[in-house]
Every structure is written in C-alpha cells, then in structure tokens.
N, C-alpha and C positions, 0 to 999 in steps of 0.2 A: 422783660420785666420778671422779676423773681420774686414772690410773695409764697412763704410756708405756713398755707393754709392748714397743716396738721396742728400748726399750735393751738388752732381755736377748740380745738377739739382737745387735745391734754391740760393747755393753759399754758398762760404767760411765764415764758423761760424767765429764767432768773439768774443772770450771771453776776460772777463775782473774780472781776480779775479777767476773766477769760471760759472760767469753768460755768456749767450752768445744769439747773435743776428744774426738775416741773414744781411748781407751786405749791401745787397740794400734797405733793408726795415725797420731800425733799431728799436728795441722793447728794450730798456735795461735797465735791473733790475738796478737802479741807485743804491743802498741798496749795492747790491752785489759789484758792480764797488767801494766802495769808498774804498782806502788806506787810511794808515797814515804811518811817516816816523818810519823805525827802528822795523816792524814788522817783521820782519824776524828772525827766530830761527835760527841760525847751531849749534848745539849743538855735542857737544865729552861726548860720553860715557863712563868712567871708573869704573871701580870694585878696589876700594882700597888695596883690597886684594892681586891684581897681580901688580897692577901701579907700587907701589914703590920698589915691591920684586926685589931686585937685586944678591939674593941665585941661582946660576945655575946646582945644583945635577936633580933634576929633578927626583926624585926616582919615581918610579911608587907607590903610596898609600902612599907614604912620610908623614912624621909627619910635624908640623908645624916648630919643630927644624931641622927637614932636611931638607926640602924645604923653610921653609922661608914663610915669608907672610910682605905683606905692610901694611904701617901705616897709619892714617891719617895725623900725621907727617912728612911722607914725601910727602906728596902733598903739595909742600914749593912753597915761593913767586916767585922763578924762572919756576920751574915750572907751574905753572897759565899763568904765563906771556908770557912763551910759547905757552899753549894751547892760549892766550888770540891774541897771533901774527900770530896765522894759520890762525885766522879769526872768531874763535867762540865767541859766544854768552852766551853761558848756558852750563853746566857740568851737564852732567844726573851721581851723584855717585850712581853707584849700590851694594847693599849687605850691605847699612852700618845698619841697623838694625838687631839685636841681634836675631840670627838663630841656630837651631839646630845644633851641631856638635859633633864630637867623642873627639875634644880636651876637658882635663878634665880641669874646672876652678873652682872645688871646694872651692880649698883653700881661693877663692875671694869670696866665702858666692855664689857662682851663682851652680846651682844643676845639677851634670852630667847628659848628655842625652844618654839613653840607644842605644847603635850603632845600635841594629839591627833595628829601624826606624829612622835613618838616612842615606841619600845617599852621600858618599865621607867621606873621612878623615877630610874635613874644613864642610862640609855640604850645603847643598843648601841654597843662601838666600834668598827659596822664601819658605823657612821653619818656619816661622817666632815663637819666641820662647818667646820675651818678646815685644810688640809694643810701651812698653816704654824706652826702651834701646838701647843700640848700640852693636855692633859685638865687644868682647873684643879682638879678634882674632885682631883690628885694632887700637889697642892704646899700646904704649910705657908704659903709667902708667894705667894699668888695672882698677883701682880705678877711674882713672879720664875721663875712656872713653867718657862720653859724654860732660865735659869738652873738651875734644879733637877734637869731632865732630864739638862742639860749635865754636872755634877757626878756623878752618874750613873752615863752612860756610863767620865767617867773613872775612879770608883771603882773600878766591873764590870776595866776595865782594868787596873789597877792591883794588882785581886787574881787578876790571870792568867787571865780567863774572857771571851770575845768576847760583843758585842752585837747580836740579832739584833731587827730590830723589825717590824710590818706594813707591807704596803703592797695598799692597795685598790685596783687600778684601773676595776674593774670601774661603781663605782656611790660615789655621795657623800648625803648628807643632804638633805633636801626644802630646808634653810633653810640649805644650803653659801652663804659670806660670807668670803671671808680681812681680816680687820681689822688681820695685821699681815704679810700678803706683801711681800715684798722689793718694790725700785720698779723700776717697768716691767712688772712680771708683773700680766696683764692674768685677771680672776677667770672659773672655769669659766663659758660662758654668758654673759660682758662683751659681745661680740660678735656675738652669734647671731641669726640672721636667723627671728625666731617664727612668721612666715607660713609659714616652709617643715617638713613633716614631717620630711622628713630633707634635709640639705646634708651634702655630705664637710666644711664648713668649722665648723659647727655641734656647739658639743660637746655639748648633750643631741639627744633627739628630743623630736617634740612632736606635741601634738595640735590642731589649729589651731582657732579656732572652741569649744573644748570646755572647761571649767573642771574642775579637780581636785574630786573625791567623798572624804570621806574614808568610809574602810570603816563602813558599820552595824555597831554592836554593840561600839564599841571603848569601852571606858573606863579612857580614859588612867591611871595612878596609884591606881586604885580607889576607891570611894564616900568616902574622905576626903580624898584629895587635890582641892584646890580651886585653879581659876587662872581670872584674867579670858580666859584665853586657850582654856581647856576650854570649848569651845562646840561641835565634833560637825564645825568650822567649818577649812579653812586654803585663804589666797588663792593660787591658780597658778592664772595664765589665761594662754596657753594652759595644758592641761596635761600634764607631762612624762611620760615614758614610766618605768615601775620598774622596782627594780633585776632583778629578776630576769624580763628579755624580758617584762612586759607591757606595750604597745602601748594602752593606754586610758587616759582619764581616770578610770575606774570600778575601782581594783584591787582586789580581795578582803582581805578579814582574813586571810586566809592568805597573802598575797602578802609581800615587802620593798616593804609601800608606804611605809614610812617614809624611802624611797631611790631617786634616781632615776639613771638608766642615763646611761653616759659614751656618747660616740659617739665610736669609732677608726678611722669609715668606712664601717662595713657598712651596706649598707641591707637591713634583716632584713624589711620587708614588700615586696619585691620582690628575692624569690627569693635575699637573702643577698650580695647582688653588692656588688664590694668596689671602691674609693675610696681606692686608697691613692697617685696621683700626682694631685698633688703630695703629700707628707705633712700631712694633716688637724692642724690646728694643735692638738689635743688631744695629740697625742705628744709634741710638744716642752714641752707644760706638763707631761707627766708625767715627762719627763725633769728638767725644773729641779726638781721636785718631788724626787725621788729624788736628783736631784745636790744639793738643800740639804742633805740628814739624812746623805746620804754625808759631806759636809764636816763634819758636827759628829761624826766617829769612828766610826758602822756602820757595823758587820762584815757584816754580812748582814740581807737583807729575805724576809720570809718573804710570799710574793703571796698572796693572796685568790683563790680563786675562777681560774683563770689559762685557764680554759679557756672563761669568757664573753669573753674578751678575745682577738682574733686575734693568730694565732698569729706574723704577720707582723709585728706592733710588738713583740711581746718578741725577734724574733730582729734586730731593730734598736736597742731601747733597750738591751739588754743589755752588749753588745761595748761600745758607746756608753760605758757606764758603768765600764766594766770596764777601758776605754784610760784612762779618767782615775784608776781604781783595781784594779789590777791583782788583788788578794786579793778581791775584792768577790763573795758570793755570793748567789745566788740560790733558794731555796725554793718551788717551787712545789704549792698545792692541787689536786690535780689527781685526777678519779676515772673514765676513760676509758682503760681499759689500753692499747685500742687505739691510744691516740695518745700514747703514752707516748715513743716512740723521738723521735717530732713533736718534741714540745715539747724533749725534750733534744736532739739533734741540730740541729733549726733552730730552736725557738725562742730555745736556750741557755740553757737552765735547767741548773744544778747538779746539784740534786736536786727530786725530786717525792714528795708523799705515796703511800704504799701502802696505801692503805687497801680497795681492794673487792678484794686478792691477802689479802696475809698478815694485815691485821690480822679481817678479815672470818673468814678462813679458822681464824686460833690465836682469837678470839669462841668460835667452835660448838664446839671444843676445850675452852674453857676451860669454857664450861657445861655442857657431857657433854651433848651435841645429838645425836638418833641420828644423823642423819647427818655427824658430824665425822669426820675423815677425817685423818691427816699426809700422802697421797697430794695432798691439798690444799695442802702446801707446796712439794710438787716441783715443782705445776702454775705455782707464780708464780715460782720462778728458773726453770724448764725449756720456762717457757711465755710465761707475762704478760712477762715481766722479761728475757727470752732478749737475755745481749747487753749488759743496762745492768742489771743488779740491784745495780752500786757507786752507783747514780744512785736506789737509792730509801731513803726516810724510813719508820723502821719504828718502831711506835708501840703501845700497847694504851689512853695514853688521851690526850684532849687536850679544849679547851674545846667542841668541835663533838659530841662521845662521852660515853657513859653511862662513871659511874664502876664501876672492879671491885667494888668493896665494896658499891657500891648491889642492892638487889634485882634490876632490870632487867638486870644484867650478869650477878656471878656471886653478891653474895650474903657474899662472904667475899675477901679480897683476897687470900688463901695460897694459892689455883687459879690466882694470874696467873704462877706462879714457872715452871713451863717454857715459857710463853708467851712469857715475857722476858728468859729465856736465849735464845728461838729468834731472838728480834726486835735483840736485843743483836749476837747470834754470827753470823747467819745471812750476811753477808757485810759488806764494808768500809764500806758505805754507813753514815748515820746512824741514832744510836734515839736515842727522846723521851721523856723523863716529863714526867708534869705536876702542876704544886704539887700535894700533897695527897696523890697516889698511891701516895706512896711511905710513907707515916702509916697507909693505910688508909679514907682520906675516901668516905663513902658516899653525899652529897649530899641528904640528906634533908630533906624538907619542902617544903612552898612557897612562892614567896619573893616571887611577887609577879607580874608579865608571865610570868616561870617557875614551871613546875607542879612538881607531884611526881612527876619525870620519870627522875632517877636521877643530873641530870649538875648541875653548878654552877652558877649562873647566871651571866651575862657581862649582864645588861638592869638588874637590880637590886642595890642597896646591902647588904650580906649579910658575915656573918663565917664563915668557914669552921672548922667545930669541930675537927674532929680536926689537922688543920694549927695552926689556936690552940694546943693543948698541945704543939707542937712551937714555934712560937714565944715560947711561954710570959712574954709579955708585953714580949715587945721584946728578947730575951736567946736568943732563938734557939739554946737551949741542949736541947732536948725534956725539959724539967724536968717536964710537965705528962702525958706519954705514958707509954701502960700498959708492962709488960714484955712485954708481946705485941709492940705499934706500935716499942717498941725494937729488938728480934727484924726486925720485917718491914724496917725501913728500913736495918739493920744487911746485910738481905739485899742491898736497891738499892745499897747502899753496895759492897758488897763484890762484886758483878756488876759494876759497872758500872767501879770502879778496874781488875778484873782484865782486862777490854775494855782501860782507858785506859791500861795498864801490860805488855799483852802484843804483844809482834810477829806471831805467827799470827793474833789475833781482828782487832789492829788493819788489819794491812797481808796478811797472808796469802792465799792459796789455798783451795779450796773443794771438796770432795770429800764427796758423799753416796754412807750407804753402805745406803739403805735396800736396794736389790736383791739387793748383797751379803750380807743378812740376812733376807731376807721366809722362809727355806726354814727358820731356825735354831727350836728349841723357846725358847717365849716370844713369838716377835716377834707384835705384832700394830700394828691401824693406828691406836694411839693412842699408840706412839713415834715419837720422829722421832732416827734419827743420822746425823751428820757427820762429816767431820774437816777442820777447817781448819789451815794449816803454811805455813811457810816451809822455809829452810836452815835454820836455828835453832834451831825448833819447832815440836813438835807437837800440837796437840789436838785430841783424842775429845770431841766435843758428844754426848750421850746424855739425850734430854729424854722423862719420863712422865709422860703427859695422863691416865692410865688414876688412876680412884678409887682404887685398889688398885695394892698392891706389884707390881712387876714384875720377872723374873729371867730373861737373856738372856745366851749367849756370844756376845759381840761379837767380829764378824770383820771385819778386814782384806782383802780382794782380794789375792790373789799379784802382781797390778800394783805395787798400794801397794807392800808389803812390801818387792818389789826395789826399788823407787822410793827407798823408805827405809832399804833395805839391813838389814832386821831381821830376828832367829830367834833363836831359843833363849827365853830367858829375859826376861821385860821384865816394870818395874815402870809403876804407874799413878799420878799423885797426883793428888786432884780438889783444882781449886785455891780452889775454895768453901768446901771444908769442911776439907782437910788430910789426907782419910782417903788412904789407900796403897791398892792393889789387885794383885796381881801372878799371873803368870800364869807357869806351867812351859815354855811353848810355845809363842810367840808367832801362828805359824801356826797354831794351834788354838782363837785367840781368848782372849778374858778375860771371865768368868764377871764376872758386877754384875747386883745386886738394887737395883733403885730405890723408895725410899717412892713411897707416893701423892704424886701432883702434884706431882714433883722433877726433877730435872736438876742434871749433873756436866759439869765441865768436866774430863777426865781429860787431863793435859799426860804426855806420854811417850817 
C-alpha cells in the first residue's frame, strides 16, 4: 500500500493537468496548467475482423469460411454513428494492415504464408507481412482492399470520429515481402549484409552460419488444418533474430518466433551500444512507412511495443512527422513508469498506456483483492505520473487484457462501474473501451492458437457473442441484447458523453480529496474522491469499490471552499443519474450513500 503521508503535513496537492502545488503556498507550472477545449480522446477500439463478423459457429481453429470474419464494409455510416453517439472521439482499428495468415490468397497474386510460423488460423496482426498493404481477410473485393480501407477512413470522417491505427516497429513477420511498395522503397532486409550479426546498416540481426528451428510442439491450425507447407519445416538461413530480443536460431514456443526483430542500431549482444550516426537506414523506411498511412487521412498511430524500440528514433521520427502533419498523434505501449517522463518528453510521444499504475491498481479493486487499496490511485498521479498524468491512456480493457465480464477478471461487468468513472475522470488524458466491453462480452471458450483465457482472441477467425446481439445482424441497432446489456451500455454511454460534453472532466483541474476525508465516519480505502473544475464548473468524483453501500459526509478543504468562494447552502446533481443532493452547510460537507460498486459525478 502506498499512502504520502507528507501531504498531511504541507497540505492537500493541487494538481492542474498533471502539475501540482501545495495549497497554501502555490508554485504552479503555468505550462502544465494550460488546456484547450476538446482535448480529450475517448477512443473505441475495434478489430475489423470481429466487428462486423456476424457468423456464430465459433468452431475451434475455424476457417475463415466457417467462422466468418468482418469487413471494412461493414463498418457502415450507422454504425460510426453509433460509436459516434456513446460519446467517442477516435476509433483505434486494429489489425487492418496485411498480416501473416494460414488463409491462402494466392490466387490474388499475394504469396501463401507458410503455417508453421504463424500463430492462429487468421494470424496475428502484429505479424506484419506487407506495411504497405491491408489485411485481405478485410475486404469484400480482395483486389480493392485498400480502396476499401481508404473509404473507410473517410467514412469514420465524415461521421465526426478520428482514425487511429497500428504501427509496429518493433518486429515484422518471418515471411515480411511488400508486393505492392511504392517505387524506389527498397524492402526491410533488400540490402543487408547476412555474414554480419549485427551492422548499424542491416535491418534485421542474424545468426550467421545457423538455420531457423521452428519451435517443437507447434501445430500450426490444429489436427485438421492441412497445408503442403505444414511440415514442422521454414527456410531462413541465416537465421533472424525474434521479435521479442531473442538472439538464436532456436526460439521457444513461447517466444514471438513468428517475428523477427527490426534493427534501429543497437547492438544488444555487445553491451546494448548504440549506432545511431549516421542514421541506420531502417528509420527512414519507417518514416516512409508512417508517412504513406499519414497521407491517406490518420489521425493517430497507436505504436506497438515502443519501448523495444530506442528511444532515440521515436524522438526523431516523431517531430519528422508532425512537420509535415501538424495534428498528428502519437499513442504509445509502454509499461515502465520509470521511463515514462523519457518517452514523452524526448521521445515525443503524446500519450502512453497506464497500465502497471491505474489499470493494474482499479484490477485488484474491481475483484475485491485483499490487498486493493485507492491509496493505490494517488500513488500513480502523485507518484508514477507526477507531472504528465494529461499524457497517460487509461483503460480497463483492450485486445492485450482479460475481459471484465470473463471469469479471470471480475466475473460480472457491473464491478467495472467505479473503475470507469475513475479511468474516464481521473484527469484530461485519454480513456479506452474496447468493442464488446461495453455489452458485457465475457470472451469464452476456446478459439483455437487462444485458450480459454478470459480475453478475445486477435490469432483466430471467431465471432464475438454478446457484441453480435448488439450488432444484430448488420443493423447495429442492440436489437438482440438483454435488458441488462441495455442497462450497462446505456451506462458507457452515458459516462462517457458526460466526459465528452463537460468542461471540468474535459479540460479541468484536479483536486483529491482523499486526506481531506480519511478522518470522516465511513471513509475507508475502497473509495476513491476528487474534484475536478474549472471557472465554470465543478465536480465531485465519488467512486465505491466496496461490495456494500457506502455512506460518507464529504468535505471540502477550507482552501477549496475559498478557492470557490462557497458556504451556506449548496445543491448537488449527479449527472449520471439526475439524482439532487443538498446540504444545509456547505462547510459541513454533504452526506451521500453510494450503492455497491457505484460512483457519482456530483456537478455543483
């Protein structure tokens, strides 16, 4: 448990943005403090693959013709306009770039990929196979796939929601080939010198002398999938180094042997030493790469992994990109807090994932973990995040995460509700949903390369059920959802507009008031309150983690108060639900009983 008992003794921090001051004494990073309106991301995550799949066999290692897969096609104007009425901002599509798979698309001139370095029947898309292409697996007219991407993005435009999409630098596909790269752009590997382990000029690493093993024990697509090419068997002599730093020809089944590592310089078997004059001619491929999907309308690239990649080429391709598009954002994976400040200040990243702070920390919360804590939220603005908490991405699920609803998580998706108030409210930065989360999707069963693990699978051909009843056969109406999953999504809906429509959540100031209540009858450490305000307004965040009702007079700090200029008499309205609350005496606080697993957005 992590509680900074030094505050009681200076006083209640006061952050704004990210930056923060003592109360009485005020020092404020004016820099840090300034908004602008409509900064605020909420972004929905989908994989086109499963979105529009409304196939429900659900075979285990299914083909594409038994199971089905979505289109870019049907991510139609009703549907945006959906996504666009929950409240979001941006659409992270993931997987739409041209990935490793067992389906065969010869006949469209594109060159089978041998199964036994690929994981799942559709394949991973973070396999990446051609980076100037799109996933055929996602277009109606195979031919015109990225015509169909292209359409697309404008649509997403068109209904008022930005485009965010992948970018993997880190690592590409054993059987990486671009068949339809622009001319002159010379292919990862065109060039490289295979006698040498490693060259600054070389874009994979190698094993010289050594042939690729594929891993014992893999069987590609399971006991029925059959391919001349399932042989135990794939040619790379030398062989490459995968994606995740191993350095052998031999990688494990537990490895990404299905992917081998980019080189952006470092020589990682001799002591990490870096190579970056002249610039390694792998940066400027990943530049054209990023500059091609820039020119066809993305808004934003959400990176892979950003911390196998030095730190030094993101704080040069960035700017890079950003001169020639000025709005152009950056999303970075990232789970090293300590180098959090890193990557956004030199590397220039936008934003980065939170995930070993808050999402880790509202997890053990939301499954009533003995040791869950809300002292554990202060520790990631107050601690992890000191400084940049407008720069982190706050989440409770996404394709790499178990789902709430699954067993492995919580079991029941109505425990994620003060989780996702906290992740929503908790400062200017972004929050995330991901298809399906907001229905209730429990991710059940096994699907094939994926177990029965809790979370969706991203390797295999698969229809998403409780999402299906919300698509309800292309009509994306939730014609097919219980009055429960009505109820929950009604909730996403209604969090997340109040976020996209408020100036305190949006653009506001940050003021917790856990210290100024630890002493009140009720508080214990499975709430968590705030207030975030502008000039404007203001609101009371009041989130209960606890099984059981909760009933607290919430105080204000005399700071606050005068800050705000309040006494006497003040009314409360939660803007979630509409309910009023008022109080005879404002310096006396306001009495509120929270159900189980709730939270109030009290505006006052």
């Amino acid at each position: 448990m992590f509680k900074k008992r030094i505050m009681a003794v200076f006083g209640m921090l006061l952050v704004a943005s990210g930056a923060f001051s003592q109360v009485k004494h005020p020092v404020k990073n004016k820099k840090m403090e300034q908004t602008s309106a409509d900064t605020k991301l909420i972004i929905y995550q989908l994989l086109p693959r499963l979105f529009g799949n409304t196939k429900t066999l659900n075979k285990p290692n299914g083909s594409i013709d038994e199971n089905g897969a979505g289109k870019f096609n049907d991510i139609t104007d009703k549907a945006l306009q959906e996504i666009k009425n929950m409240g979001f901002t941006h659409v992270w599509f993931t997987g739409v770039i041209e990935h490793a798979t067992m389906t065969d698309y010869s006949a469209f001139g594109i060159k089978a990929d041998d199964p036994d370095i690929v994981k799942g029947r559709a394949g991973s898309p973070y396999a990446i196979k051609d980076y100037y292409d799109t996933d055929p697996d996602l277009a109606v007219d195979v031919k015109n796939r990225m015509g169909e991407y292209e359409a697309l993005i404008k649509r997403t435009h068109a209904n008022g929601l930005k485009v965010i999409m992948d970018c993997i630098p880190n690592h590409v596909a054993r059987t990486y080939a671009s068949d339809v790269k622009p001319a002159g752009v010379h292919d990862f590997g065109q060039d490289d010198d295979k006698t040498k382990a490693f060259d600054p000029k070389n874009d994979f690493y190698y094993t010289p002398g050594q042939a690729f093993v594929v891993p014992q024990g893999y069987n590609p697509g399971g006991n029925e999938f059959t391919s001349p090419l399932k042989d135990g068997k794939f040619d790379e002599n030398p062989a490459k180094a995968t994606g995740n730093d191993v350095f052998s020809a031999t990688p494990s089944i537990n490895d990404w042997f299905e992917t081998m590592k980019l080189n952006y310089g470092v020589d990682y078997q001799n002591g990490h030493s870096l190579h970056f004059d002249p610039i390694p001619p792998l940066w400027n491929k990943m530049f054209d790469i990023l500059h091609f999907w820039s020119m066809k309308g993305v808004d934003a690239f959400r990176c892979d992994m950003v911390e196998m990649v030095p730190i030094e080429f993101w704080g040069w391709v960035i700017p890079k990109l950003k001169a020639e598009h000025p709005g152009l954002i950056f999303i970075g994976e990232a789970y090293n807090s300590g180098l959090y400040s890193k990557y956004i200040f030199t590397g220039k990243f936008d934003y980065l994932y939170d995930k070993v702070g808050l999402y880790d920390a509202i997890k053990r919360l939301t499954r009533n973990e003995g040791n869950a804590t809300t002292w554990d939220i202060n520790r990631v603005w107050n601690h992890d995040c000191q400084g940049i908490d407008q720069h982190m991405l706050r989440f409770m699920e996404n394709h790499d995460e178990q789902r709430i609803a699954s067993n492995d998580f919580a079991g029941n998706p109505w425990l994620a509700v003060p989780g996702m108030i906290v992740s929503a409210t908790l400062s200017t930065g972004p929050v995330m949903v991901y298809s399906g989360q907001e229905v209730g999707e429990p991710a059940k069963g096994t699907e094939g390369f994926s177990g029965e693990d809790g979370r969706t699978t991203i390797f295999d051909y698969w229809g998403v059920p409780e999402h299906q009843k919300w698509v309800n056969n292309g009509q994306f109406d939730g014609g097919q959802l219980s009055a429960d999953q009505k109820s929950l999504r009604n909730f996403y809906s209604g969090l997340l507009n109040t976020v996209h429509n408020s100036e305190a959540l949006k653009t506001g100031k940050f003021y917790e008031l856990m210290i100024a209540n630890e002493h009140q009858n009720g508080f214990n450490q499975r709430l968590y309150i705030f207030v975030r305000y502008t000039d404007n307004q203001r609101i009371l965040v009041i989130t209960n983690f606890n099984r059981n009702d909760s009933n607290i007079q919430v105080k204000l700090p005399d700071d606050l108060l005068k800050q705000f200029n309040l006494s006497g008499k003040k009314e409360f309205t939660d803007l979630l639900s509409g309910k009023k609350y008022n109080t005879d005496d404002i310096a006396a606080g306001v009495n509120i009983t929270l159900p189980p697993t709730s939270g109030m957005l009290l505006e006052f």
